[in-house]
N, C-alpha and C positions, 0 to 999 in steps of 0.2 A: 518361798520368798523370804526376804530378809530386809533388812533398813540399814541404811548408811548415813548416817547424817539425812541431809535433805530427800535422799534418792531410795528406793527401791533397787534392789539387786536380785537375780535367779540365783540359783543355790552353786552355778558354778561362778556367781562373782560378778558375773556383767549386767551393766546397769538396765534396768526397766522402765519400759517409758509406758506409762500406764493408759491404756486408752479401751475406755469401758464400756461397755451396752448397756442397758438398763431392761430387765428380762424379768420384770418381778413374777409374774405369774406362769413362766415357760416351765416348772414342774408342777403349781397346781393345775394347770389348763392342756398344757400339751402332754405329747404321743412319744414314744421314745423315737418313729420315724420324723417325726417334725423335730424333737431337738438333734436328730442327725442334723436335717438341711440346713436348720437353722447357725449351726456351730461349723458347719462349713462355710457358710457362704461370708458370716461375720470374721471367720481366721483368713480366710481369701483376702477381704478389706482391710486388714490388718487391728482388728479389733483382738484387744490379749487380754480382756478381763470381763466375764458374764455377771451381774448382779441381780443376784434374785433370793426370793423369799423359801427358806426351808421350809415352812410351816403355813397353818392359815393365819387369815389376816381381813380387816375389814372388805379389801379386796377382792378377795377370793376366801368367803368364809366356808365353800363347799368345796375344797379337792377333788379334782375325780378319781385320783390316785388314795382318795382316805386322807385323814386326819390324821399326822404320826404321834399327836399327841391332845388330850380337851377333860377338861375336868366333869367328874361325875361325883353327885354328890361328896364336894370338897376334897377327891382323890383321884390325881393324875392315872390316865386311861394310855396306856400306848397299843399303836395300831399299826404291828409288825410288819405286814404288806406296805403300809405305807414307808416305813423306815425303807423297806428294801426298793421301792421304786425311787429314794434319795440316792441308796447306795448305787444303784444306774446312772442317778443323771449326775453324780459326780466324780462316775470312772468315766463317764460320756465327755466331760470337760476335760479330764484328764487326757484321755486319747488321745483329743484333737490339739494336744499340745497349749490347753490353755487354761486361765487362772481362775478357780471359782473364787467368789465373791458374796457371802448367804449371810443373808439377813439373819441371824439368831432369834431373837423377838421382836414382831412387829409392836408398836407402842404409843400410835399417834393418841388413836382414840379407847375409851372405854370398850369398845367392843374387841380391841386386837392385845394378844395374848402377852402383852407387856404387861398392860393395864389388867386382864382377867383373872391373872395367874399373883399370887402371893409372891413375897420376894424369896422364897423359899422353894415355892416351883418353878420361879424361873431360873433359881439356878440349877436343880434337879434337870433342865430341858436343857438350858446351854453348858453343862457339864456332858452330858449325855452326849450332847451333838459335838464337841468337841473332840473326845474319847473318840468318837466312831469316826469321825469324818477329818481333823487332822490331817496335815499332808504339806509336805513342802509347794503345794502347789494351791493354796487357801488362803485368802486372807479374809478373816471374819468382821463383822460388821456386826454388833454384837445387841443392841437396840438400831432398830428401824423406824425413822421418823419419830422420834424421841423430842417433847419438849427439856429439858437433864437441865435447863438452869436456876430452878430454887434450891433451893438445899438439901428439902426433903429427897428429890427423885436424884439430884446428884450421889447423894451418901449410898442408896437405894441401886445405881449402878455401880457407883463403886465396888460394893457389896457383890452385886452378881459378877462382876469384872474379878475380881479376884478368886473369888471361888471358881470360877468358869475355868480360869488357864492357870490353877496353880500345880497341877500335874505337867502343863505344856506351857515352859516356861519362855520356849523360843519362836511359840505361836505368834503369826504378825495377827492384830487385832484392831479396831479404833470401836467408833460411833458412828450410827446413818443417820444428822442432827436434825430435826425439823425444821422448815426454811427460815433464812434469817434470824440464826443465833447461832450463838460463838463461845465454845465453852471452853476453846484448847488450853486456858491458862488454869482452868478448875481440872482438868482433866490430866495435865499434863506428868504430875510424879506418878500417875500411875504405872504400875510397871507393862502392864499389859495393854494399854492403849500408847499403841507405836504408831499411828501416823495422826498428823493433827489434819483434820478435817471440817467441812462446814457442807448444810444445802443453801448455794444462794438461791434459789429455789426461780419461781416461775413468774418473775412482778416486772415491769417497764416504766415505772414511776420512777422520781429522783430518788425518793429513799432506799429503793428498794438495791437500785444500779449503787449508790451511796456504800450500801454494806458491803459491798464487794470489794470495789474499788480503792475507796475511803476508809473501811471499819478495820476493827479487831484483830481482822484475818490478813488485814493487807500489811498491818504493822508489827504482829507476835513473831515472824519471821530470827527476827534477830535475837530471840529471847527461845525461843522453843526449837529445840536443833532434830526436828522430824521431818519425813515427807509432807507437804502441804499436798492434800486434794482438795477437789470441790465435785463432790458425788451427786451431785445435782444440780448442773445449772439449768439454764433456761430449756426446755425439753421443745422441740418440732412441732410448729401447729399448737401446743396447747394455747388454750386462755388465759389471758394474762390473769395477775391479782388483779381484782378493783377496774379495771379497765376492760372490757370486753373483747378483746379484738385476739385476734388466734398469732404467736409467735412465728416470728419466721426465719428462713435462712440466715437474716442477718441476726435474729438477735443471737441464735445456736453459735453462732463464729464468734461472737463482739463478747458474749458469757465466758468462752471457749479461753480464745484468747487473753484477755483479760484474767482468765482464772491462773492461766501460766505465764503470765507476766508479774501481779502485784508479791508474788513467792515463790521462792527457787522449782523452777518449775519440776516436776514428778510427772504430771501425766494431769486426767480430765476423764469428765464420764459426758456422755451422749446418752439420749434417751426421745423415744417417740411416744404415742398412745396404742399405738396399733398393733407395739410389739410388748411392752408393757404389762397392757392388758390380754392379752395373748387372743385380740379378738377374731373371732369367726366369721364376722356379717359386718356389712355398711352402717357406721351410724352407731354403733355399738357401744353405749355409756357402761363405764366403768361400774362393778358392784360396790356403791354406798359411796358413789360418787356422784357430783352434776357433770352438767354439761360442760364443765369444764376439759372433761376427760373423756375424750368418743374416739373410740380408735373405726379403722377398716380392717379387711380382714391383713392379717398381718404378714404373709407372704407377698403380698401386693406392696408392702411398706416397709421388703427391707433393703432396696437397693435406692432408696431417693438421695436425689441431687445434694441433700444437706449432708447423709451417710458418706456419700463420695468427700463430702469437704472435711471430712474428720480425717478421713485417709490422707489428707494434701497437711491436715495440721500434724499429723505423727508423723508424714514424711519428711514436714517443712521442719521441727524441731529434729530428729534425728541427722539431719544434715547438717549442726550445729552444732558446738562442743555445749550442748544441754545440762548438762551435769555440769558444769561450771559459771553458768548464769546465775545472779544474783540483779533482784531490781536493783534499778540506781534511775529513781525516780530526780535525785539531787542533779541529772544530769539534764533534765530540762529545764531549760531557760524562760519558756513559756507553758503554763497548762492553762488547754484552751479548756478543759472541763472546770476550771474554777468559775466559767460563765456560765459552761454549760455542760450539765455532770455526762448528758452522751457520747460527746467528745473527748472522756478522759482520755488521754493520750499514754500508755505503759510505757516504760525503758527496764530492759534486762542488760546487763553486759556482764565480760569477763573481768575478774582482777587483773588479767596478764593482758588487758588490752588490746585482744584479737579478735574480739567481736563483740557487737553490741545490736540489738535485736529492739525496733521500736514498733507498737501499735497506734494507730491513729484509725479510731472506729467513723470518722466522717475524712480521711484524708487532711487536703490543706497542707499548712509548713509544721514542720517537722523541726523546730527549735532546740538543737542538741548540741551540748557541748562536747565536742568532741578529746577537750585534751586528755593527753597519757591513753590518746588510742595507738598503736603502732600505722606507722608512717608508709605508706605505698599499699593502705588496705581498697579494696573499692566497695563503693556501695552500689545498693542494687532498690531496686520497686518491688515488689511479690505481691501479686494477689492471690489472696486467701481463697480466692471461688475456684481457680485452675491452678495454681501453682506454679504460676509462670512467673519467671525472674525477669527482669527487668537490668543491664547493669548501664547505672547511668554515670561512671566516672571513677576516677580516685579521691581518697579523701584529701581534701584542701584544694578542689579544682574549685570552690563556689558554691553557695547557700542554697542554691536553684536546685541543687542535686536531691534536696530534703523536702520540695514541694512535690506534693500527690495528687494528683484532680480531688476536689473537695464539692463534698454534697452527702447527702444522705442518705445511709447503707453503702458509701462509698469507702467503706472500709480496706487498709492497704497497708502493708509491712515496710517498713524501711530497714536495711540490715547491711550492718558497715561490714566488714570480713575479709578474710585471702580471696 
């Protein structure tokens, strides 16, 4: 993989539209026959990028494949079977033609080997893992779930970040951030964190939709000339922050969306609990988790009606000159989320005026000014749930062409174009 400005490229040049699974425990938990099916049935959906945990972690602090690495009496222990069931599952990704994505050091809490480990072994770990595992088909995520913004733990990645790829200078790398913070402008001369990232993680309050939308991440765009992700939005079913109630279709599209609109869009990650957690059984709470996190068994959870809408959003921006969208938030005349932050309303378009791509997560009118679009374009309706177009006109037929049925979860694309 490589980086081009905003976008991700394959190593023959063409651009990559990044659309991720979220698999943290598919090598501590799983079988080498289960990450078969599993990696076919996800390259079928059009999923090109697995993200999972090389190592243990609060979540899976027992591998069943071993430990490939754990301190004993203040001195790194490595557990050569276990390296070698990594070297499988990521010729396994290779194979099936797609991109691994590995957590280097998990680091939320004191128990995951961000936090265990001295700044000295971890870089001993993510040198190691780099050395061996490297490959034009990786892109490493280098802290997992990382608080990185006081100074102390920033300097402290810094540190491991450079030592990590300074043999593999053309390694593509970032951060896996903890939810709701935004470190791209601290992070940014590094040489080895190439794509600026965030988690907006799993919340439905104002604040939380707020940092998405509204924050840091929505405006560095024109200051920091990287891929934008968001490696974690709102994840299938989970519980929300603070609010009890389990996530749903809509919020996974409205996170989704949203993520590739407020920044030259790159791509998006999806994620369940079921596969996640790579569970076995109904009911199944994550290790060192609440109830926030219960997955079912996870072959039952990986074809759901939300997975299918991830497949309609890689199709739906693939069918668009993507790589040359840029927001132009300037281009709406009305934000109905200044009432009411659910209703933030996105706008992407081209510089050359051949298309322009609007979200509207409750429907309603669609307030866009259209000048300096080219003249004889038509627009269309899309929804996000099936991927059906809609073509309701040319542009300048009438204002009516930008009303969507309006309500809630009635989320719907509008999209001016040839």
């Amino acid at each position: 993989m490589k980086t081009s400005s905003y976008h991700l490229t394959d190593n023959t040049g063409k651009s990559f539209f990044w659309l991720a699974d979220t698999a943290w425990n598919i090598r501590c938990r799983g079988t080498p026959d289960e990450w078969d099916h599993y990696l076919a049935v996800r390259k079928k959906q059009g999923f090109n990028v697995i993200q999972f945990c090389t190592g243990w972690w609060r979540g899976c602090t027992k591998p069943i494949h071993g430990k490939p690495y754990e301190l004993r009496d203040g001195k790194l222990v490595y557990d050569e079977a276990a390296w070698k069931s990594l070297d499988a599952f990521f010729a396994k990704i290779r194979d099936a033609g797609l991109v691994a994505a590995p957590i280097n050091l998990w680091t939320l809490t004191d128990i995951d080997p961000g936090q265990v480990l001295s700044e000295r072994h971890c870089i001993k770990i993510a040198r190691k893992q780099v050395d061996r595992w490297d490959a034009p088909n990786v892109v490493w995520m280098l802290g997992g779930d990382g608080n990185y913004t006081s100074q102390e733990v920033e300097a402290k990645w810094k540190n491991i970040g450079r030592a990590a790829f300074v043999d593999h200078p053309d390694a593509v790398s970032t951060l896996h951030p903890c939810g709701q913070t935004w470190v791209g402008e601290a992070f940014d001369a590094e040489p080895w964190y190439k794509l600026a990232t965030i988690q907006s993680g799993h919340g439905s309050q104002d604040t939380h939709l707020k940092f998405l939308v509204d924050g840091g991440y929505a405006r560095a765009w024109k200051t920091i000339k990287k891929p934008f992700l968001n490696l974690e939005p709102n994840y299938e079913d989970a519980y929300s922050y603070n609010v009890r109630k389990h996530l749903t279709a809509y919020h996974v599209r409205r996170a989704s969306y949203w993520s590739l609109l407020v920044a030259p869009p790159a791509g998006v990650t999806y994620g369940i609990g079921s596969i996640w957690i790579w569970s076995s059984k109904t009911n199944e709470i994550a290790e060192n988790h609440d109830e926030s996190w219960v997955g079912n068994p996870w072959r039952d959870e990986l074809e759901t009606p939300v997975a299918r809408s991830m497949t309609i959003l890689k199709q739906f921006f693939e069918k668009q000159p993507w790589t040359r969208l840029v927001p132009a938030s300037e281009r709406l005349k009305t934000q109905p989320g200044n009432r009411d932050i659910e209703a933030w309303q996105t706008v992407a378009a081209t510089s050359e005026g051949d298309c322009l791509v609007a979200y509207a997560p409750k429907g309603g009118a669609v307030d866009v000014d259209t000048k300096g679009l080219r003249e004889g374009l038509s627009v269309y309706a899309v929804d996000p749930r099936t991927g059906a177009w809609e073509k309701r006109g040319k542009l300048g037929d009438g204002p009516e062409l930008f009303r969507l049925p309006e309500g809630a979860e009635l989320d719907a694309l509008i999209v001016i174009a040839e």
